[in-house]
Short mmCIF file of the C-alpha atoms (twelve columns), coordinates in Angstrom:
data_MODEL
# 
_entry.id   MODEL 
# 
loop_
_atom_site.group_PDB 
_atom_site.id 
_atom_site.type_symbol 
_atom_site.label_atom_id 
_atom_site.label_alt_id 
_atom_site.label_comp_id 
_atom_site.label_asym_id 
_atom_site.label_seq_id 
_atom_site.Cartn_x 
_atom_site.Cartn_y 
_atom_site.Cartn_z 
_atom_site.pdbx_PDB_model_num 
ATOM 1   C CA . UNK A 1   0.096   11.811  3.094  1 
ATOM 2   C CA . UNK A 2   -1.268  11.563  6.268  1 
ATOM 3   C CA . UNK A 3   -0.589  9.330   9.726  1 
ATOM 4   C CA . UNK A 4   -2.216  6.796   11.015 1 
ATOM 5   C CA . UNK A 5   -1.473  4.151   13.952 1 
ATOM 6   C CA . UNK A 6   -2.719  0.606   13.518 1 
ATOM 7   C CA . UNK A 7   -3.198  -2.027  15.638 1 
ATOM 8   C CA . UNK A 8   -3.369  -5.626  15.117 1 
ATOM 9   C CA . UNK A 9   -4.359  -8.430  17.124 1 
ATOM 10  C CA . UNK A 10  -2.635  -11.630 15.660 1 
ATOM 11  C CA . UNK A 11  -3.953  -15.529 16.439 1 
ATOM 12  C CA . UNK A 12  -1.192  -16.665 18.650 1 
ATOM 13  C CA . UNK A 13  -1.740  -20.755 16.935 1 
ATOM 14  C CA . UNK A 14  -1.155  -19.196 13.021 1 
ATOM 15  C CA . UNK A 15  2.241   -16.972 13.946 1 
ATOM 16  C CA . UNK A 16  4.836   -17.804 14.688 1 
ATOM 17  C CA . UNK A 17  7.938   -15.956 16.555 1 
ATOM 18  C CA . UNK A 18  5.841   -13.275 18.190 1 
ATOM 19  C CA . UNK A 19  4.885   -11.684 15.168 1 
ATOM 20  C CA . UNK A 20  8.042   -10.530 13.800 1 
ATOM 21  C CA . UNK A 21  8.185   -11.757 10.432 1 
ATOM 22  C CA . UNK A 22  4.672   -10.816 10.112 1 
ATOM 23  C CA . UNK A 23  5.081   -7.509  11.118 1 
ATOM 24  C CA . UNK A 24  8.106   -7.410  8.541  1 
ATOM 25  C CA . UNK A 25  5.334   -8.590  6.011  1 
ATOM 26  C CA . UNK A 26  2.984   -5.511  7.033  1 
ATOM 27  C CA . UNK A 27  5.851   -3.137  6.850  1 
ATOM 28  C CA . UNK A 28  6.781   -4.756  2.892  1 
ATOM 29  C CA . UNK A 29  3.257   -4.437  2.272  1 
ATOM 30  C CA . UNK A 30  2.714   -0.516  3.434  1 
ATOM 31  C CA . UNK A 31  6.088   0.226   1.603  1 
ATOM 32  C CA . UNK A 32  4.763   -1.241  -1.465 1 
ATOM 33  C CA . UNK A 33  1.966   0.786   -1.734 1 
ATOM 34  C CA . UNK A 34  3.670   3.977   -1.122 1 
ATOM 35  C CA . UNK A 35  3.791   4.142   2.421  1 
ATOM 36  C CA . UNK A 36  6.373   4.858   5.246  1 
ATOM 37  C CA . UNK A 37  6.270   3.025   8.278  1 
ATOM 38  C CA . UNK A 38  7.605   5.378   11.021 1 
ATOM 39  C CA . UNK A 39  7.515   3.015   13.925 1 
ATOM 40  C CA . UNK A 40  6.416   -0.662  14.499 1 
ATOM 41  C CA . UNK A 41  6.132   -1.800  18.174 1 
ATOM 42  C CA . UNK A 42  5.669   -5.382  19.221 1 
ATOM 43  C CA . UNK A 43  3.653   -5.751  22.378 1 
ATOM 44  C CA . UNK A 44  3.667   -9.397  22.751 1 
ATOM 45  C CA . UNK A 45  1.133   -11.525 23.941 1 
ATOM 46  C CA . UNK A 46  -1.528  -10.307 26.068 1 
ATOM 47  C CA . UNK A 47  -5.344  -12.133 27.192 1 
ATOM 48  C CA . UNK A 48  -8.255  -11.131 26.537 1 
ATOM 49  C CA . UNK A 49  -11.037 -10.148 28.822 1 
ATOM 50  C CA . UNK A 50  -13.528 -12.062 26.508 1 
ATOM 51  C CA . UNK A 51  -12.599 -14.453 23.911 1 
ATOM 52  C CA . UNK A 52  -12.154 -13.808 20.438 1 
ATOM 53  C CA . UNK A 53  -12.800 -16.217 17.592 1 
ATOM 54  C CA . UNK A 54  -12.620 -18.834 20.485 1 
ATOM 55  C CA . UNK A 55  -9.024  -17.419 21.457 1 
ATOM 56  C CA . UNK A 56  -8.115  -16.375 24.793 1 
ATOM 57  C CA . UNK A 57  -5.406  -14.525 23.857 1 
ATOM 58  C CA . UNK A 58  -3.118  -12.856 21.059 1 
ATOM 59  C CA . UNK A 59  -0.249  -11.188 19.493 1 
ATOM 60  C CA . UNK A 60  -0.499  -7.385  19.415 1 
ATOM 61  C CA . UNK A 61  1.649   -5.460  17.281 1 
ATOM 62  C CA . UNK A 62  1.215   -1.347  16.734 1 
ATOM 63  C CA . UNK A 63  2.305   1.070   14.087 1 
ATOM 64  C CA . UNK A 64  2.790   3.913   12.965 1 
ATOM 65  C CA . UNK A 65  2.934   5.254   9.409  1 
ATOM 66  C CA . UNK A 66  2.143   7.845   6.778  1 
ATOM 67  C CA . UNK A 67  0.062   7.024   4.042  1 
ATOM 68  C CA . UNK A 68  -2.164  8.724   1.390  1 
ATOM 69  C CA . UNK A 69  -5.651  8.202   2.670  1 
ATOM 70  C CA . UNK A 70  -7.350  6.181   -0.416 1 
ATOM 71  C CA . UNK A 71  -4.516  3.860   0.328  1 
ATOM 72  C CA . UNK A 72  -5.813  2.868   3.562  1 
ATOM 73  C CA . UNK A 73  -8.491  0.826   1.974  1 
ATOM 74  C CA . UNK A 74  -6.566  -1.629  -0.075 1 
ATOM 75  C CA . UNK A 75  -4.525  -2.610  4.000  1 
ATOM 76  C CA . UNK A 76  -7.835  -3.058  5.349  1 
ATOM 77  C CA . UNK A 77  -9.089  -5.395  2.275  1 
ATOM 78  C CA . UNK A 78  -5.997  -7.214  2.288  1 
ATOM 79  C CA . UNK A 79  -5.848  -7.655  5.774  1 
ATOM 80  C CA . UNK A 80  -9.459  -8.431  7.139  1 
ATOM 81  C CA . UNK A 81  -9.842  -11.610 5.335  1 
ATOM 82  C CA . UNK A 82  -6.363  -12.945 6.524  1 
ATOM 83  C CA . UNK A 83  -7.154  -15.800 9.082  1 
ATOM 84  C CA . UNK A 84  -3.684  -14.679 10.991 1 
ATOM 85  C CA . UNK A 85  -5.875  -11.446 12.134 1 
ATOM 86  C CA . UNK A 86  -8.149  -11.601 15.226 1 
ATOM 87  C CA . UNK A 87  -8.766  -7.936  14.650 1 
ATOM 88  C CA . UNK A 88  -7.655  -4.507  13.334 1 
ATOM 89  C CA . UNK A 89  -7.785  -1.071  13.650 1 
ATOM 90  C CA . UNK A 90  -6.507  1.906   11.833 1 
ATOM 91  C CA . UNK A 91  -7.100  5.221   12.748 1 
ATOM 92  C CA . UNK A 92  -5.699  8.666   12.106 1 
ATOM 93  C CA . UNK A 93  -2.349  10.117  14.027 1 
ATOM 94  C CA . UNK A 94  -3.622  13.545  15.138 1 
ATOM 95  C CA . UNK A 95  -1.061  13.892  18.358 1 
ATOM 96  C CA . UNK A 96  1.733   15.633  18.144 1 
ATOM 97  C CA . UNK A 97  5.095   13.433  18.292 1 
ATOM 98  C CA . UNK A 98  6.282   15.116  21.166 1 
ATOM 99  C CA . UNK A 99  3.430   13.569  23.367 1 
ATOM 100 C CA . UNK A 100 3.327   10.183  21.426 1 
ATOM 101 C CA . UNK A 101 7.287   9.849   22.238 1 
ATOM 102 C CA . UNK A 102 6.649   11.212  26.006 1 
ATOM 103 C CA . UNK A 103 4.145   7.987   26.332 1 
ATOM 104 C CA . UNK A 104 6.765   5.503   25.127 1 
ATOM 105 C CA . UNK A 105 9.302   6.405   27.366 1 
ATOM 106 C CA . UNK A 106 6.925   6.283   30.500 1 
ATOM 107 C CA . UNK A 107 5.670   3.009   29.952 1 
ATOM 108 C CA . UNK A 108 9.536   1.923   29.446 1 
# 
């Protein structure tokens, strides 16, 4: 398996509660498919610097997980035709944890 981080940029008029219960959703879905979600981090609502699908702002929640890497597909099928989704990204996790941790605490 192998770790990614995601982000995703959720329509702030289709969620509700700041993403929570749709992040718990994600986390199900990841689960389900064999996955283990190492960290999820809710960064609340930010604007854009351009609009996006006619929205000036969204939702941005960020994780981290391990995954086997023909799994990563069936997220980003399920996931990019979901209206709740502005946008996505997953990408590989290639830093160390040490440094990833040392980021989170600074910005704390």
């Amino acid at each position: 398996m192998k770790k990614y981080e995601a982000v995703f940029i959720l329509d702030i008029r289709k969620v509700d509660d700041d993403g929570k219960a749709y992040s718990k959703e994600l986390v199900e879905f990841i689960e389900s498919i064999g996955g283990k979600v190492n960290e999820v981090i809710a960064m609340g609502r930010k604007q854009f610097s351009y609009e996006i699908k006619k929205r000036k702002g969204g939702i941005y929640l960020n994780l981290f997980f391990e995954l086997d890497p023909l799994k990563v597909i069936e997220i980003k099928e399920k996931y990019m035709l979901d209206e709740r989704v502005l946008r996505n990204m997953i990408i590989v996790d290639e830093r160390p944890a040490e440094i990833r941790s040392l980021k989170v605490v600074e910005e704390q």
